[in-house]
C-alpha positions in Angstrom: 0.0 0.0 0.0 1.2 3.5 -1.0 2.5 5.3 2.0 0.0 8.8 2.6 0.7 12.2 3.3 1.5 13.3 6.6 -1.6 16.3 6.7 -3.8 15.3 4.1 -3.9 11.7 4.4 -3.7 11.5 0.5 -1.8 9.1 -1.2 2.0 10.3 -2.6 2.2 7.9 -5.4 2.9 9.9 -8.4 2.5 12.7 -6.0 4.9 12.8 -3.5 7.5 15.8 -2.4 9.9 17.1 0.2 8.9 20.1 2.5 11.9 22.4 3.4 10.7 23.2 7.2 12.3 26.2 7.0 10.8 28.0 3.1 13.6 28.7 0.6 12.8 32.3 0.0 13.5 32.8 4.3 17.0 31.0 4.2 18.0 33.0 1.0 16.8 36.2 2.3 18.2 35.5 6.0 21.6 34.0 4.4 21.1 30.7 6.5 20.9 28.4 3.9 24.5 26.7 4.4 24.7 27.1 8.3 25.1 23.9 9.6 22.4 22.3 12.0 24.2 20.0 15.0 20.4 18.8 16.2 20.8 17.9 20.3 18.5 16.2 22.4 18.3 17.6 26.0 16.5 16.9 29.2 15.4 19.7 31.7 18.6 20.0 33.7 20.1 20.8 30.5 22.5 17.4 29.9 23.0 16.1 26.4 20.4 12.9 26.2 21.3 12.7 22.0 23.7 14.7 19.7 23.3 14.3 16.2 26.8 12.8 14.5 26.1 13.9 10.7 25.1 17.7 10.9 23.7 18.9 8.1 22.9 22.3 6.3 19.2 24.2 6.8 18.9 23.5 3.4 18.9 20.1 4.0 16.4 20.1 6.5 13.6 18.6 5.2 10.4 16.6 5.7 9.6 13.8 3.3 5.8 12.4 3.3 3.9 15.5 1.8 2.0 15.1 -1.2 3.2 18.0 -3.9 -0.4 19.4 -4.0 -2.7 19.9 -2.1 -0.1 20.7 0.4 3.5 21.7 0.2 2.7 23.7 -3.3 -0.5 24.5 -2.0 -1.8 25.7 1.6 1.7 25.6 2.9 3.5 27.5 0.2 0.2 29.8 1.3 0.9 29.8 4.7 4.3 31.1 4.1 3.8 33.8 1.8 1.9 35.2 4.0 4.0 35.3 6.8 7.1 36.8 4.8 6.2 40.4 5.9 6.4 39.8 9.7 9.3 37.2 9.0 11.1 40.0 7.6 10.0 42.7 9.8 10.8 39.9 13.0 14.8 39.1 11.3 15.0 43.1 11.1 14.5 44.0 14.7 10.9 45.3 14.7 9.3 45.0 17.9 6.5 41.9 17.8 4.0 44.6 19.2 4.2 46.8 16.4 3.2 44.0 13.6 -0.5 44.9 12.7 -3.1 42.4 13.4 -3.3 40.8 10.3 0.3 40.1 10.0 0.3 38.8 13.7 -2.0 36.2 12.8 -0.6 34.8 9.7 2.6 34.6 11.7 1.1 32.7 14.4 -0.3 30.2 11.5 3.1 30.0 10.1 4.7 29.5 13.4 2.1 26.3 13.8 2.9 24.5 10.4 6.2 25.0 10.8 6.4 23.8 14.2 4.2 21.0 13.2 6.4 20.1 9.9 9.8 20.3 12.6 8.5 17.5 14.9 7.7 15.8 11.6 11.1 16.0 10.5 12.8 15.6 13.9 12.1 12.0 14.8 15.0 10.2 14.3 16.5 12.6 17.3 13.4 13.8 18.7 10.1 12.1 20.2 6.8 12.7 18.0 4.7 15.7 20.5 2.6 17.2 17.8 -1.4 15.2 18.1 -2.3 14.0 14.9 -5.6 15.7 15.2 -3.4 19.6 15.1 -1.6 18.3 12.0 -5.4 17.1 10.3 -7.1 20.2 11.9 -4.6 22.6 10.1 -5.3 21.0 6.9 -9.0 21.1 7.0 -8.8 25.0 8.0 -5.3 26.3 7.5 -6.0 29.7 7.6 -7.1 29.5 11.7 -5.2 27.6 14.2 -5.8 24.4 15.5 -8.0 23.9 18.9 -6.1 25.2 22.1 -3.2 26.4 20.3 -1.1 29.7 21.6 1.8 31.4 19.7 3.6 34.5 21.0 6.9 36.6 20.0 9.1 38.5 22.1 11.9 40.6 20.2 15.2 42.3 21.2 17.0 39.4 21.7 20.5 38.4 20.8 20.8 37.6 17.2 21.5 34.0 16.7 20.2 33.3 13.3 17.8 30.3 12.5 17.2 28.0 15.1 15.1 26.1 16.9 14.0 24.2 20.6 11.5 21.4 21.3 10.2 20.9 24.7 7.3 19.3 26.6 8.8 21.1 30.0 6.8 23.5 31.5 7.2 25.4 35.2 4.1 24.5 37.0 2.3 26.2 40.0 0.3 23.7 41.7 -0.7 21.8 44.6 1.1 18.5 46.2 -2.2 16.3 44.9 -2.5 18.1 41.2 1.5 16.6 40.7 0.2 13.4 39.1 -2.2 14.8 36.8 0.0 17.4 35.6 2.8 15.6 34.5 0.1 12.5 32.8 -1.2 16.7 30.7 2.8 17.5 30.2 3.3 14.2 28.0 0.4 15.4 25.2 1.3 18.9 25.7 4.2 20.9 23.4 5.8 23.9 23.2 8.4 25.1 20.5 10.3 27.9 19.7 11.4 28.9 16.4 14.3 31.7 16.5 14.1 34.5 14.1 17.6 36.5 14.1 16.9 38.6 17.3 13.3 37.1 17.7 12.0 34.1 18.9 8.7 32.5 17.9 7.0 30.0 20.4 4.1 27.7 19.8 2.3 25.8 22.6 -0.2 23.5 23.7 -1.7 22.6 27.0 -4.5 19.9 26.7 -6.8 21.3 29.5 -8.8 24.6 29.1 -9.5 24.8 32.8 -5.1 25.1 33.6 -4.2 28.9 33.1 -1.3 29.6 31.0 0.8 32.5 32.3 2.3 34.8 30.3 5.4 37.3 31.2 4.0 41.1 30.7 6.6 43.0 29.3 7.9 39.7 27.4 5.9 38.4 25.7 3.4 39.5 22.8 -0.1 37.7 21.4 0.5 36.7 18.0 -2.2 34.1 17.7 -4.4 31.9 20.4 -7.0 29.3 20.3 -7.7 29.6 24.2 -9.7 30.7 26.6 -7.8 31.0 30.1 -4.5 33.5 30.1 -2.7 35.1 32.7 -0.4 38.2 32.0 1.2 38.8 35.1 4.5 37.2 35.9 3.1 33.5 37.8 4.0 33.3 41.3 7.2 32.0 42.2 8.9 32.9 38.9 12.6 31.4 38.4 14.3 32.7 35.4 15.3 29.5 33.2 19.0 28.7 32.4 18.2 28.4 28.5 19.4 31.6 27.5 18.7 31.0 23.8 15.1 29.7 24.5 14.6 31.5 28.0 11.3 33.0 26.5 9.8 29.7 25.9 10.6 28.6 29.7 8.7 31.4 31.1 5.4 29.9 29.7 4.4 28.6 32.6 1.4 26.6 33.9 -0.8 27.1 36.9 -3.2 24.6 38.1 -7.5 25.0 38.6 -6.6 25.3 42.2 -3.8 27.6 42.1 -5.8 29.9 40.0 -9.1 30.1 42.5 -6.0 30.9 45.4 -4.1 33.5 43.5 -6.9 35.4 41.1 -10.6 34.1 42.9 -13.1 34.4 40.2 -10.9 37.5 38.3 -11.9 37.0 34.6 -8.8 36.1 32.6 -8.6 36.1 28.2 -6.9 37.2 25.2 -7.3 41.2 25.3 
């Protein structure tokens, strides 16, 4: 039986392509093309679990298993076109806050497919974190993003080029009993960040609506989000994370039903 494609679930015989997870007209325009990727697996306390031993170029990062059309010539060559002019604008320096809403929100779509199309690509050093059901939901209706999905930017960072970091790690404010349950939501949850020169692009998931996701005011700027409870005040108990590169991402943090009712009572909380 013909192997299928990865979003569409179509068949790639006669039909099959390679989808550069990174578009060509970004590593041209950014000069990254030839930089060399050294892919490293590590755990939360920051050891090496898995280096890569054959590097290879961002050109050659690549994700087999897409049919040519509908989707890497179609709605993904789209999606990216889109997002070119708050690509650019991000690579250039330009605060995240200043991108106008439209341009926001064909980032954060950009920001999901391409996180989505990483993980793809990433399994032979990498778990798989992305649900099938965000890959198919993105297909059906790629111009919104999947259910429960949050993307932000933060800008003014050092510029490190292309680049990228995996995670299913989250800080978590909760109580002694909630431990078991939260790390059992931590294994189908994910959280990515794609770097952009001096900007950094993360997409995350946490698979209950009734946890608050807190965000770092100041930090921190909405691009895109598919839910419902959001804090922006820094979480209680903050701890500055050792990643410097992805530090951003690690201030995501998580707070539990109860830990929400003792800190903010019934306080409304949402996307403004």
């Amino acid at each position: 039986m013909a192997r299928v494609c990865h979003f569409c679930g179509g068949s790639l015989a006669g039909n099959k392509s390679r989808e550069h997870v990174f578009a060509d007209w970004l590593l041209e325009f950014t000069g990254q093309g030839d930089a060399i990727v050294e892919p490293t697996h590590q755990n939360f306390e920051g050891d090496v679990v898995y280096h890569r031993r054959n590097p290879h170029t961002f050109n050659g990062l690549l994700l087999g298993g897409v049919c040519e059309r509908p989707c890497n010539n179609g709605w993904m060559s789209t999606i990216d076109a889109n997002a070119k002019p708050a690509l650019i604008a991000l690579w250039q320096g330009r605060a995240a806050a200043s991108l106008l809403q439209h341009d926001r929100h064909a980032l954060s779509v950009w920001a999901a497919k391409t996180t989505f199309t990483l993980n793809l690509s990433s399994l032979s050093t990498f778990r798989r974190i992305i649900p099938q059901a965000h890959i198919e939901a993105l297909f059906k209706n790629p111009k919104v993003l999947p259910p429960g999905v949050l993307v932000i930017a933060e800008t003014g960072l050092k510029n490190d080029g292309l680049g990228w970091a995996q995670s299913q790690s989250w800080y978590a404010h909760l109580e002694d009993r909630e431990t078991a349950l939260c790390k059992a939501l931590e294994g189908s949850s994910f959280k990515t960040t794609l770097r952009i020169g001096p900007s950094a692009v993360t997409t995350s998931f946490w698979p209950n609506d009734d946890w608050m996701i807190s965000l770092r005011d100041g930090r921190h700027v909405m691009m895109g989000s598919e839910r419902s409870l959001i804090g922006w005040n820094a979480a209680p108990g903050y701890v500055k994370s050792n990643y410097d590169h992805v530090e951003h991402a690690f201030e995501i943090q998580v707070l539990s039903p109860a830990t929400v009712r003792a800190q903010y009572g019934d306080a409304p909380f949402g996307v403004p």
